[in-house]
C-alpha atoms as one frame of an Amber mdcrd trajectory, in Angstrom:
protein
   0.000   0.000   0.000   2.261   2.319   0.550   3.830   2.042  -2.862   0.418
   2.656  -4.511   0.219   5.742  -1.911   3.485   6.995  -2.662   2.547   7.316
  -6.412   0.426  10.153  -5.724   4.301  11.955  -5.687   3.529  12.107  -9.220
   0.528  14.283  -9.609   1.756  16.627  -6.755   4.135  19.493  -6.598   6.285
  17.769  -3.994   9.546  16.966  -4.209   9.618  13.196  -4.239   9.664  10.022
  -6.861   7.474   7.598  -7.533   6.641   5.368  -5.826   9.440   6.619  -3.503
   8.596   4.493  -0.108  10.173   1.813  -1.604  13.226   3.760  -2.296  15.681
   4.801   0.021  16.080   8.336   1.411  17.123  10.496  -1.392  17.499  14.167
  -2.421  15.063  15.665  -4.495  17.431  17.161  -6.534  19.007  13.656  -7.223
  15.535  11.867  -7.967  14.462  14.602 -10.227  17.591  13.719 -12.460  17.430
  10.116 -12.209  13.664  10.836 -13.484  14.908  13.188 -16.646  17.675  10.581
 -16.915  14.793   7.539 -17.214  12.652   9.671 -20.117  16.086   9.791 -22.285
  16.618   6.197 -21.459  13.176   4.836 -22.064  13.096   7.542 -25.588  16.595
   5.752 -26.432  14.629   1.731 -26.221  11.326   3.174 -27.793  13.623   4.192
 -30.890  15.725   1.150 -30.995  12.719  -1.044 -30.747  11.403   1.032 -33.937
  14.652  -0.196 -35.588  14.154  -3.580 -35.769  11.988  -5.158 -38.774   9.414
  -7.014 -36.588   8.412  -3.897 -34.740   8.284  -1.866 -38.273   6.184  -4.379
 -39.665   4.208  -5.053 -36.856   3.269  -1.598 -36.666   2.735  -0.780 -40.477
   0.192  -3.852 -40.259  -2.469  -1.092 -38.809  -4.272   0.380 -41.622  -4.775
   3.782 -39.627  -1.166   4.106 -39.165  -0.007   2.325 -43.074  -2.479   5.313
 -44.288  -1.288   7.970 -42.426   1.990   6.758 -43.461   1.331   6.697 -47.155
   0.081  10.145 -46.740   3.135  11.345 -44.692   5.966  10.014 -47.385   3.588
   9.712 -50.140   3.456   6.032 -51.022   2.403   4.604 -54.088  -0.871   3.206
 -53.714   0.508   0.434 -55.040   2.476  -0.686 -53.078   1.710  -2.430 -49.583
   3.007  -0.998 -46.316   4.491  -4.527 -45.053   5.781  -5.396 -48.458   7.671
  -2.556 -48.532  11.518  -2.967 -47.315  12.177   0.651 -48.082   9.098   1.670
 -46.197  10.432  -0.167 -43.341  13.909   1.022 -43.231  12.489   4.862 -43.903
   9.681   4.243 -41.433  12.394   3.046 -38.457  14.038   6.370 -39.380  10.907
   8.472 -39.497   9.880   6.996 -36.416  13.611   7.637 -34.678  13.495  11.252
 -35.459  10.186  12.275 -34.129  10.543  10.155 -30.769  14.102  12.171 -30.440
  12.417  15.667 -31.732   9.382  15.043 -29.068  12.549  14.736 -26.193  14.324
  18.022 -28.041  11.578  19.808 -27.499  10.593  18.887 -24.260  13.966  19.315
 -22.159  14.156  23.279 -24.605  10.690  24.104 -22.987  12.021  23.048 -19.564
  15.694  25.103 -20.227  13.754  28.092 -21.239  11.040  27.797 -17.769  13.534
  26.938 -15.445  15.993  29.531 -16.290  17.463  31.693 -13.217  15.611  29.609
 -10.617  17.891  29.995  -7.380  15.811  27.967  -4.893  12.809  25.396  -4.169
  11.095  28.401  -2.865  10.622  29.459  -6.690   7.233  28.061  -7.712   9.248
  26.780 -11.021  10.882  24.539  -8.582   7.618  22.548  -8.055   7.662  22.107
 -11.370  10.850  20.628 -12.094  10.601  18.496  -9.200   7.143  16.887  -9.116
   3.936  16.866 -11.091   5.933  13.563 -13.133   2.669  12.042 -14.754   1.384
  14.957 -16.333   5.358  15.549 -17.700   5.283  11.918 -19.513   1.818  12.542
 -20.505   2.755  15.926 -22.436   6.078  13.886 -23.606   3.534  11.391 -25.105
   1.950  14.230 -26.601   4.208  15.537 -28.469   5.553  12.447 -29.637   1.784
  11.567 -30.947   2.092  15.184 -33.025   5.521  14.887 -33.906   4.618  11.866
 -36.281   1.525  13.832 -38.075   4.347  16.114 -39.000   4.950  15.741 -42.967
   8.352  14.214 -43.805  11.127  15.709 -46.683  12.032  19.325 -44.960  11.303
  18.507 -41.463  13.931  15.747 -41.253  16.755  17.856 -43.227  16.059  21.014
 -41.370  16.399  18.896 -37.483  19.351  16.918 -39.425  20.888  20.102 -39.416
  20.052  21.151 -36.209  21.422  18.028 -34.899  24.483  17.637 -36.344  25.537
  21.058 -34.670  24.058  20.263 -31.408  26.114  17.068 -31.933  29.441  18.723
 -32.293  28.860  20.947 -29.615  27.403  17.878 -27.220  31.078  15.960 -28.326
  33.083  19.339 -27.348  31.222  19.522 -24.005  31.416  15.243 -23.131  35.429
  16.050 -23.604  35.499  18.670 -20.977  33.184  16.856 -18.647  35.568  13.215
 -19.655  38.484  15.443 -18.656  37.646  16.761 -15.123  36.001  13.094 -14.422
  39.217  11.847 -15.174  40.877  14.403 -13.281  38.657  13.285 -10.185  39.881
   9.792 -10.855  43.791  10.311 -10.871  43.458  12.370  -8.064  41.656   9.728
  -5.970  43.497   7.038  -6.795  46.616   8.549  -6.501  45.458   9.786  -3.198
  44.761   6.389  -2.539  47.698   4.722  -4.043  49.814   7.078  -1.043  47.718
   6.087   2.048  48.115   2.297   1.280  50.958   0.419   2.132  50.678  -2.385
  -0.772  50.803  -1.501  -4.163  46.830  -2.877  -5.561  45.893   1.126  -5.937
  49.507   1.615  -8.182  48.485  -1.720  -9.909  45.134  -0.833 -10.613  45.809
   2.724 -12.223  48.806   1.374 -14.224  46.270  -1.599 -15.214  43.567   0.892
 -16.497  46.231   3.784 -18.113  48.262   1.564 -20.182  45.029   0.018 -20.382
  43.016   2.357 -22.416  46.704   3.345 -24.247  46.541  -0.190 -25.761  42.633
  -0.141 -26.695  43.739   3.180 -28.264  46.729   1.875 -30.700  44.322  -1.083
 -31.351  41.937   0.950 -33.252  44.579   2.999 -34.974  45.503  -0.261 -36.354
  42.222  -1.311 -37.176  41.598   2.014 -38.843  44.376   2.003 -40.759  43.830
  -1.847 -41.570  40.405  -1.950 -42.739  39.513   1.857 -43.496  42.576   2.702
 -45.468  43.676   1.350 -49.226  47.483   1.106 -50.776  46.632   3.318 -53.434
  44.251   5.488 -51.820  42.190   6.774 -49.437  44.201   9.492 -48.735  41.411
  11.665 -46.375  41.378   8.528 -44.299  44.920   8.627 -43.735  45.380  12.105
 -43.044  42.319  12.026 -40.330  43.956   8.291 -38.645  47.393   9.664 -38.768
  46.898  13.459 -37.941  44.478  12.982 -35.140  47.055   9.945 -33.573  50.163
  12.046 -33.836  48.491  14.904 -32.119  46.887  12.594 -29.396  50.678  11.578
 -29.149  52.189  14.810 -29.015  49.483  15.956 -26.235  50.189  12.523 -24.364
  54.188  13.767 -24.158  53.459  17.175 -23.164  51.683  16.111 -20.400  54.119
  14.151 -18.602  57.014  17.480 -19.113  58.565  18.429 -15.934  57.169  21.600
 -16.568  53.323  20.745 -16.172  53.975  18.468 -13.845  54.904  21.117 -11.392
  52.894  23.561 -12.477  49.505  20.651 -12.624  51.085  18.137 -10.268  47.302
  15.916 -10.261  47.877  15.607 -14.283  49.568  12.560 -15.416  49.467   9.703
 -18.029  45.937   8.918 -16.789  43.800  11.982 -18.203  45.680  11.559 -21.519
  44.144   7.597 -22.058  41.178   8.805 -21.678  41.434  11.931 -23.704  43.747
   9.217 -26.188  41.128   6.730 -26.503  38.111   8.757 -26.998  39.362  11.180
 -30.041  40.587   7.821 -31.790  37.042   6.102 -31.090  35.289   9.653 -32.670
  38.252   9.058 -35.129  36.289   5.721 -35.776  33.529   6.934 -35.705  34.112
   9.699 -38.302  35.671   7.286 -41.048  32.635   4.762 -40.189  30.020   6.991
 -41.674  31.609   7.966 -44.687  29.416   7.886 -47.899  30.066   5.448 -51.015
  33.074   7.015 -53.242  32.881   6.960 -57.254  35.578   4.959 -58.124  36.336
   3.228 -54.573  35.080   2.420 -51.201  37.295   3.390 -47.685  34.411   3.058
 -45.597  34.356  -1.183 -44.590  31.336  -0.415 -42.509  29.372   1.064 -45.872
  26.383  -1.706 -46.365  24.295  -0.382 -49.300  24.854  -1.691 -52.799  26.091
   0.118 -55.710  25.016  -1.504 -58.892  24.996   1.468 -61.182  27.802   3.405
 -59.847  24.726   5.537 -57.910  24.860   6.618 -54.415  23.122   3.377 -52.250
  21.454   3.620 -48.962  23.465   2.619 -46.005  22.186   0.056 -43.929  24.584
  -0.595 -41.225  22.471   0.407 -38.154  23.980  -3.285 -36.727  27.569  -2.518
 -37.217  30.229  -2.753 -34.380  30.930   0.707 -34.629  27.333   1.871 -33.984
  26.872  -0.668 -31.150  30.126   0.781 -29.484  28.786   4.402 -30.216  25.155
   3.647 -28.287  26.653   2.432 -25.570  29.232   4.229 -25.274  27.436   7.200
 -25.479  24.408   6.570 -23.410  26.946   6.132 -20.875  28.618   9.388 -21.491
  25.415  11.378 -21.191  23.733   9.813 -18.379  26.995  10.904 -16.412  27.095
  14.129 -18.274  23.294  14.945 -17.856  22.112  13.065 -14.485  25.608  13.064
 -12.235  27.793  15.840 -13.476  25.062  18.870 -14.379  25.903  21.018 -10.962
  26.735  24.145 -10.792  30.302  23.366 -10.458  30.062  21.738 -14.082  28.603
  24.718 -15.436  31.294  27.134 -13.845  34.012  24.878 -15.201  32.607  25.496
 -18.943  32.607  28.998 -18.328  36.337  28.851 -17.277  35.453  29.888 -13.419
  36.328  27.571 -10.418  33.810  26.117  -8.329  33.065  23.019  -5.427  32.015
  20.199  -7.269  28.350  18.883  -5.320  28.786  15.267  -4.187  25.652  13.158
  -5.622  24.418  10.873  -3.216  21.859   8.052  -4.884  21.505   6.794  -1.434
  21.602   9.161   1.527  21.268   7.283   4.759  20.758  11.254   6.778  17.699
  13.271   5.697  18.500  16.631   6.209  14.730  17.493   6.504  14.563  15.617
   9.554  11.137  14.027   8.584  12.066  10.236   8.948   9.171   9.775   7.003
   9.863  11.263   3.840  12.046   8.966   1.493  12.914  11.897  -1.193  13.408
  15.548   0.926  13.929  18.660   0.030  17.784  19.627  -0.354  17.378  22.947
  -2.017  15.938  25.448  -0.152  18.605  28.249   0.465  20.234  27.382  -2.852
  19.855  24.740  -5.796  22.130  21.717  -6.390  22.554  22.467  -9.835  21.365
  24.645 -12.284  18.307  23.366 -14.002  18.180  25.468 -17.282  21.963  24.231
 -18.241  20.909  20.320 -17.562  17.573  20.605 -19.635  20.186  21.968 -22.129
  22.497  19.098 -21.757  19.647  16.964 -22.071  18.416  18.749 -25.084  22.086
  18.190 -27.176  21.743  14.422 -25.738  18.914  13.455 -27.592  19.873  14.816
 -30.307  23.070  13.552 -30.299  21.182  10.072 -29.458  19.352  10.680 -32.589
  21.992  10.784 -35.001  23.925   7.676 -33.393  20.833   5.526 -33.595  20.076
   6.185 -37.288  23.839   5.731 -38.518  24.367   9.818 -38.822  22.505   9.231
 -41.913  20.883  12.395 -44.387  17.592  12.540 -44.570  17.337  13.689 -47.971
  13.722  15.510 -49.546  13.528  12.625 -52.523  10.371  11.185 -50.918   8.363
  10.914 -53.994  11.273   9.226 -55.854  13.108   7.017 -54.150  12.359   5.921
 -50.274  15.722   3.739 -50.229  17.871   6.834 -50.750  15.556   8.876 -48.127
  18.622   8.500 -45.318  22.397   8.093 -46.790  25.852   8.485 -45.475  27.204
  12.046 -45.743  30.387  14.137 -45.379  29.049  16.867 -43.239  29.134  14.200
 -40.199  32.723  13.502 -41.113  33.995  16.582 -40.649  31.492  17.503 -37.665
  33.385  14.329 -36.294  36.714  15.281 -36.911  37.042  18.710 -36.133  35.262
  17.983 -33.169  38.146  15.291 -32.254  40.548  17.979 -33.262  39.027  20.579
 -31.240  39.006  18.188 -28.134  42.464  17.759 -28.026  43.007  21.661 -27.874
  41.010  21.973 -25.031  42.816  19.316 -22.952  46.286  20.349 -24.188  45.236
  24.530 -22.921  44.143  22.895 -19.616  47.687  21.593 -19.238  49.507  24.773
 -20.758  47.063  27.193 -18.911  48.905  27.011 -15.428  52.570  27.624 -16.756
  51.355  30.429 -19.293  49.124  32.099 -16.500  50.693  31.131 -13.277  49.228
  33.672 -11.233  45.775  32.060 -12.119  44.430  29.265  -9.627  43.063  26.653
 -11.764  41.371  23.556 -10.417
């Protein structure tokens, strides 16, 4: 019973979860996260579910939904709904972008209300912390409208959108990868001195050399399988270039000179920093489009039987499977554990105390023993909410693009529904330069303190 009580929560104003007297004692600012967190996660199944042929056909079987269909990308009326492979694949797409659009433009609504709210008190604050039912219920709704919209512009115009919230959303994971990893060395480290054996050493030499190795292996493997004797020359230049530089950032951050000026940065930070431009790298050369004369891209899975620019198809590859993953990792520490204030001051440059997230707080500060999720926010908040409905926002769309391949929607509808969503260039370079751009960053967070010494940087 008091389960079924406790899901009142979600039609008040009150700061608690659902179905939160099963839970233990929480803050409400960590339970309202874990809740945003949950809608990306559950929008992130929904759309992979869409992806796979059974739940495309089972859904196209509805003759309400195979009409509205045929209206939206203007089928023949020839042609059957089920029957249809192209339907399918453009239908698991047109589905993908509209779930991912609905979550867009939810979390932009909630960045836009909750902006400048300072503490509980703030009748906002009610908002962003309760009333959960009626928040999945307008979710739903927009998802419900989002499909009525009419496909061909809408998907290139969000495309666009997208890929430069994506290269912004890869520029920001970086910086957030970076002081995570800075939190890591440091502990350990600290760690590794306060022991007497050497498991901590052991363990942070295991995971650094580590993530060094999975690093070279996909150099390898890039220049292996994406890379031909005669050419490929882009290819080359992006595996080599972005290597080298990771390299030549790796040795610069061991220098005697860094060292003592950044005495927590060490070979640590640059594995991570290492192994996550070369998996972009990867990434980048994995969703190249068919060439001409010859094809670099081994993970390309259209055909090409007229020398014409095929479809890709390879929503299953490794690199894609790596990328979800990987990613939905990446943002639910970006968007549920690491959207404080702190965060935000450490994009702006400024220095700031990081807030500890507790998941499981054993003291309620309220001091009602009663109440599983209290109030932890009522002389200032935990983090700001406008920036993580923004981080959320550049998730999803992020999300988006991994899930359908970084594939182009392109307005040929009427045509040719095969060629609807194909590889492109524009997610290359969006890719790369990000990678590039990453490196920068980490390599002016270890010059900063010996150019500006008389700066405290943290």
């Amino acid at each position: 019973m008091s389960c079924l009580a406790s899901l009142a929560c979600c039609l008040c104003p009150s700061p608690c979860g659902c179905c939160c007297g099963c839970c233990p004692t929480s803050k409400s600012s960590t339970t309202s996260r874990l809740m945003y967190g949950v809608m990306l996660l559950v929008g992130t199944v929904v759309s992979a579910l869409f992806l796979t042929t059974k739940v495309a056909n089972a859904v196209l079987k509805s003759n309400t939904i195979c009409s509205t269909i045929r209206k939206v990308v203007k089928l023949d009326a020839s042609k059957s709904c089920v029957d249809s492979d192209d339907l399918q694949k453009y239908f698991s797409n047109f589905a993908v972008y509209r779930i991912f659009f609905a979550l867009a433009c939810f979390y932009l609504l909630f960045m836009v209300i909750m902006y400048a709210v300072k503490t509980s008190h703030d009748p906002r604050a009610k908002l962003q912390n309760g009333f959960w039912l009626f928040k999945y219920l307008a979710l739903i709704a927009i998802t419900v409208g989002a499909f009525y919209i009419q496909a061909g512009s809408f998907e290139t115009a969000l495309y666009g959108i997208a890929i430069t919230a994506a290269w912004f959303f890869i520029v920001v994971q970086l910086v957030l990868l970076i002081d995570f990893a800075h939190s890591w060395n440091e502990s350990w480290v600290g760690k590794m001195e306060e022991s007497d054996g050497n498991g901590w050493k052991c363990a942070l030499l295991f995971f650094t050399f580590g993530m060094f190795a999975a690093a070279f292996a996909i150099f390898v493997v890039l220049l292996v399988f994406f890379t031909q004797s005669g050419g490929c020359s882009l290819n080359k230049f992006f595996i080599a270039f972005t290597f080298l530089a990771a390299l030549v950032v790796t040795i610069i951050s061991i220098l005697p000179k860094i060292q003592d000026a950044t005495p927590t940065s060490g070979l640590l930070q640059s594995a991570v920093v290492f192994l996550y431009v070369m998996y972009i790298t990867w990434s980048a050369v994995s969703s190249e489009p068919y060439g001409p004369t010859q094809n670099c891209n081994v993970d390309y899975q259209g055909t090409n039987p007229n020398g014409t620019h095929a479809a890709y198809s390879g929503n299953n590859t490794t690199s894609s499977i790596v990328g979800i993953v990987m990613a939905f990792a990446l943002v639910m520490y970006a968007c549920v554990f690491t959207a404080s204030k702190s965060q935000l001051n450490k994009l702006k440059g400024k220095d700031g105390d990081a807030e500890r997230t507790v998941l499981c707080n054993s003291s309620n500060e309220s001091g009602d023993d009663d109440q599983r999720v209290y109030d932890n926010e009522q002389e200032a908040v935990a983090y700001s909410y406008s920036f993580f409905h923004f981080m959320c926002m550049l998730a999803a769309l992020y999300l988006m693009l991994l899930i359908t391949g970084w594939t182009n929607p392109q307005d040929s509808l009427s045509s040719d529904i095969g060629k609807s969503f194909t590889q492109n260039w524009p997610s290359v370079w969006v890719k790369m330069t990000s990678a590039w751009v990453c490196l920068l960053i980490y390599l002016w967070t270890l010059l900063a303190p010996v150019v500006l010494p008389d700066r405290e940087f943290h």
